[in-house]
C-alpha positions as CSV (number, residue, x, y, z in Angstrom):
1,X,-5.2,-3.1,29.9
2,X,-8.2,-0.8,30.3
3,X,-5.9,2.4,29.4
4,X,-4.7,0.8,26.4
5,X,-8.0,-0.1,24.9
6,X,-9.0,3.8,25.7
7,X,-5.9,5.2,23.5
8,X,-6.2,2.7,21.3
9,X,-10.0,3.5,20.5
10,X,-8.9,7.3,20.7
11,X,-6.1,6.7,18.1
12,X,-9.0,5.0,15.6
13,X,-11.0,7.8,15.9
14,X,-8.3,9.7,15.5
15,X,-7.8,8.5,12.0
16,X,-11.1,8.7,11.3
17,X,-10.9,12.6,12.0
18,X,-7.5,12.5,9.4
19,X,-9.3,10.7,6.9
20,X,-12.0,13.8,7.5
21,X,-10.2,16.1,7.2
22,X,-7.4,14.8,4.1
23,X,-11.1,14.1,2.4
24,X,-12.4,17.9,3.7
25,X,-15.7,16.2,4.8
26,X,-17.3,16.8,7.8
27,X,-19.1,14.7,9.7
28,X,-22.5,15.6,7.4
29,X,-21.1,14.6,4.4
30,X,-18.9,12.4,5.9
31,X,-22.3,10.3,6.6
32,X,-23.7,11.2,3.3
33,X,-20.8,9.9,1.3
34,X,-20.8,6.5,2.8
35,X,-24.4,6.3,3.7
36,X,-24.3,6.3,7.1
37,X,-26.2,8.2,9.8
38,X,-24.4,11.2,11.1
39,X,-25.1,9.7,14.9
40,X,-23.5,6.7,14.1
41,X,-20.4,9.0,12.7
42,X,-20.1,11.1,16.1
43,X,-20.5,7.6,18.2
44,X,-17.2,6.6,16.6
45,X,-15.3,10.4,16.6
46,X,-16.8,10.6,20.5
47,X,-15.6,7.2,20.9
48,X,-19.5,5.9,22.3
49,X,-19.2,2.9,19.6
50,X,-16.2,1.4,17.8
51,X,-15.3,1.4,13.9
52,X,-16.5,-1.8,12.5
53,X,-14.0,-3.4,10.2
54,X,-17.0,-3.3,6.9
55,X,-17.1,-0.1,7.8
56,X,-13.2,0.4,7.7
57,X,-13.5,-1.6,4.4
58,X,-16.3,0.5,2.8
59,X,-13.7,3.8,3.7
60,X,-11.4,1.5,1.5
61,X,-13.6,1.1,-1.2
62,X,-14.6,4.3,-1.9
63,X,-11.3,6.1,-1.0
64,X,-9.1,3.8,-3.1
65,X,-6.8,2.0,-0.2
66,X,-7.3,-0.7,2.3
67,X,-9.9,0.1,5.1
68,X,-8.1,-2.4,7.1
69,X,-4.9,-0.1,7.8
70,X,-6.9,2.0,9.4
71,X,-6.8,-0.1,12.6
72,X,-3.1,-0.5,12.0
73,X,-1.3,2.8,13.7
74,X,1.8,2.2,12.3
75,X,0.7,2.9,9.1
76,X,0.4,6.5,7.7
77,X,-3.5,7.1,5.9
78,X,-2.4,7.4,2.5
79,X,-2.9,11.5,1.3
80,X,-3.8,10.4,-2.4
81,X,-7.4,9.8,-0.9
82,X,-7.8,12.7,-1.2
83,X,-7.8,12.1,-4.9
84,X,-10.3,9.4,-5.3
85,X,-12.8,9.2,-7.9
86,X,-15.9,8.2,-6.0
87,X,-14.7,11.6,-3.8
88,X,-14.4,13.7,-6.5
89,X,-17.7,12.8,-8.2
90,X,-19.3,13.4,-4.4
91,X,-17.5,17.2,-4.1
92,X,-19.5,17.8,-7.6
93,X,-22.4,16.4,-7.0
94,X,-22.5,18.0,-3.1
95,X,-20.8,21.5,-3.9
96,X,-23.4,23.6,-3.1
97,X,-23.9,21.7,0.1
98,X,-21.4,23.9,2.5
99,X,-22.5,22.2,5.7
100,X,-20.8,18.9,4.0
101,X,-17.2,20.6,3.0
102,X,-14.7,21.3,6.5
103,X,-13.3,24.2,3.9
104,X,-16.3,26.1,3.9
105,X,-17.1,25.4,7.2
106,X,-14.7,28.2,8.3
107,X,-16.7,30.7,6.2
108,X,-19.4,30.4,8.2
109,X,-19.1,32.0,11.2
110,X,-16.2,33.5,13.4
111,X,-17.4,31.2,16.3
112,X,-16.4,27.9,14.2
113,X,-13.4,29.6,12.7
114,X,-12.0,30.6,16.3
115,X,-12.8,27.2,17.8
116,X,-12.7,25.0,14.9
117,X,-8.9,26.4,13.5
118,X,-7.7,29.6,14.9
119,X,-7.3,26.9,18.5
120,X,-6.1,24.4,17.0
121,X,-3.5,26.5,15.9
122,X,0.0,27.6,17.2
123,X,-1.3,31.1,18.0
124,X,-1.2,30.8,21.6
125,X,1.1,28.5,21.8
126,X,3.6,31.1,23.8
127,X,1.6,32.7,26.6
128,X,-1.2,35.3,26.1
129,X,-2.3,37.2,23.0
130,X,-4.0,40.7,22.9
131,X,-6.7,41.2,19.8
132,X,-4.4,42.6,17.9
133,X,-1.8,40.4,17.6
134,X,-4.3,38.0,17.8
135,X,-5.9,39.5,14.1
136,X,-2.5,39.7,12.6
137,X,-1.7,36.0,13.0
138,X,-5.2,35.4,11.2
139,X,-3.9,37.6,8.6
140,X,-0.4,36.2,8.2
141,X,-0.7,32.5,9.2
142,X,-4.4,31.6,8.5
143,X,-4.9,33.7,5.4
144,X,-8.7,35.4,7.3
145,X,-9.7,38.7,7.8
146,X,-12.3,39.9,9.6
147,X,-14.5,43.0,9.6
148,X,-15.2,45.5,12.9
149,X,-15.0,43.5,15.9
150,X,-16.2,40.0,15.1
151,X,-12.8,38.5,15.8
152,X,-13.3,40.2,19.1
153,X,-16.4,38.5,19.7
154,X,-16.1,35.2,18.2
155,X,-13.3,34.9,21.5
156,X,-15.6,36.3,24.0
157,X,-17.9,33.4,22.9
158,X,-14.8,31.0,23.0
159,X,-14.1,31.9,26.6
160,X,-18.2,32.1,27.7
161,X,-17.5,28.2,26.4
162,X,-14.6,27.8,28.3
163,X,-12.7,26.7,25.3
164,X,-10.3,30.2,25.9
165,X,-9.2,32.0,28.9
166,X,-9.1,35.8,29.5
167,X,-7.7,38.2,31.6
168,X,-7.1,41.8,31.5
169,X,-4.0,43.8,31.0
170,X,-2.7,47.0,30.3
171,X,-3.2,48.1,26.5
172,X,-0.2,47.2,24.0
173,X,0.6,50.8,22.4
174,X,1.4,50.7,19.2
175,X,4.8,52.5,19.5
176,X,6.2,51.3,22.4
177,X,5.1,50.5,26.3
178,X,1.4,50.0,27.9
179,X,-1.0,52.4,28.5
180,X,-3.5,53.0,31.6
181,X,-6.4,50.9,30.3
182,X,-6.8,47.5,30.8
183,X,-7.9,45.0,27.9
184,X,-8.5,41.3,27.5
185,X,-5.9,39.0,26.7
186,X,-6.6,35.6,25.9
187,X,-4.9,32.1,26.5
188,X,-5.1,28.4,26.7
């Protein structure tokens, strides 16, 4: 009974990370646009307090669909929320509040990109990745370049956080076979 109530209570604040991020608020401005405190929104992502039905029925209010299917997992949250008028009055009142806006949350630092997309990603989905191929998936799949080495860095900090693993390997060569010197690779 217990496990249930724990995925259940996981899956809520599941949704409440979809409805984040169909709406491309973060938690800031996720707290801003319904007036809550940004605590209070963490307690329910973190799971350390529940989503109260008026609060599931202010999301509904302001987002255009009933706040009630929220608790109901069998039913998709409605993209067109996205679309809401209350929302799109917030994004113009707001826009030149990045910390509010998940979009512009990836332009400001590698650290956030890496840890925030580029692992959430299928990018290491199939074993171990060296920098390079690492740069061209940003390039290709996640439409983000980066200058020098701050890629390079940004997954340093990932492993020092133990959100990434590393080990070195013999250097990829760019026409074929390895070379003497040993790199870092990283993984999941």
């Amino acid at each position: 009974m217990k496990d249930q109530k724990t995925e259940y209570s996981k899956a809520i604040a599941d949704r409440l990370q979809l409805i984040m991020e169909i709406t491309d608020l973060d938690v800031p401005g996720f707290a801003e646009f319904f007036e809550r405190s940004t605590p209070h929104i963490y307690g329910i992502l973190n799971r350390n307090r529940s989503l109260s039905e008026v609060f599931a029925k202010d999301i509904g209010e302001k987002l255009d669909f009933d706040g009630a299917k929220i608790f109901n997992l069998n039913v998709k949250i409605p993209a067109l929320i996205a679309k809401s008028e209350a929302l799109r009055r917030f994004k113009i009142e707001y826009r030149d509040n990045p910390e509010y806006f998940l979009s512009t949350k990836t332009n400001r630092s590698v650290d956030t990109f890496v840890s925030e997309v580029l692992l959430k990603s299928d990018c290491f989905n199939n074993g171990y990745k060296y920098l390079s191929e690492v740069t061209e998936y940003c390039q290709s799949e996640l439409n983000r370049e980066f200058i020098d080495d701050k890629l390079s860095k940004g997954l340093r900090y990932a492993v020092s956080k133990n959100l990434l693993k590393s080990k070195k390997k013999p250097i990829k060569l760019k026409k074929d076979g390895f070379g003497k010197r040993l790199v870092d690779v990283y993984y999941l």
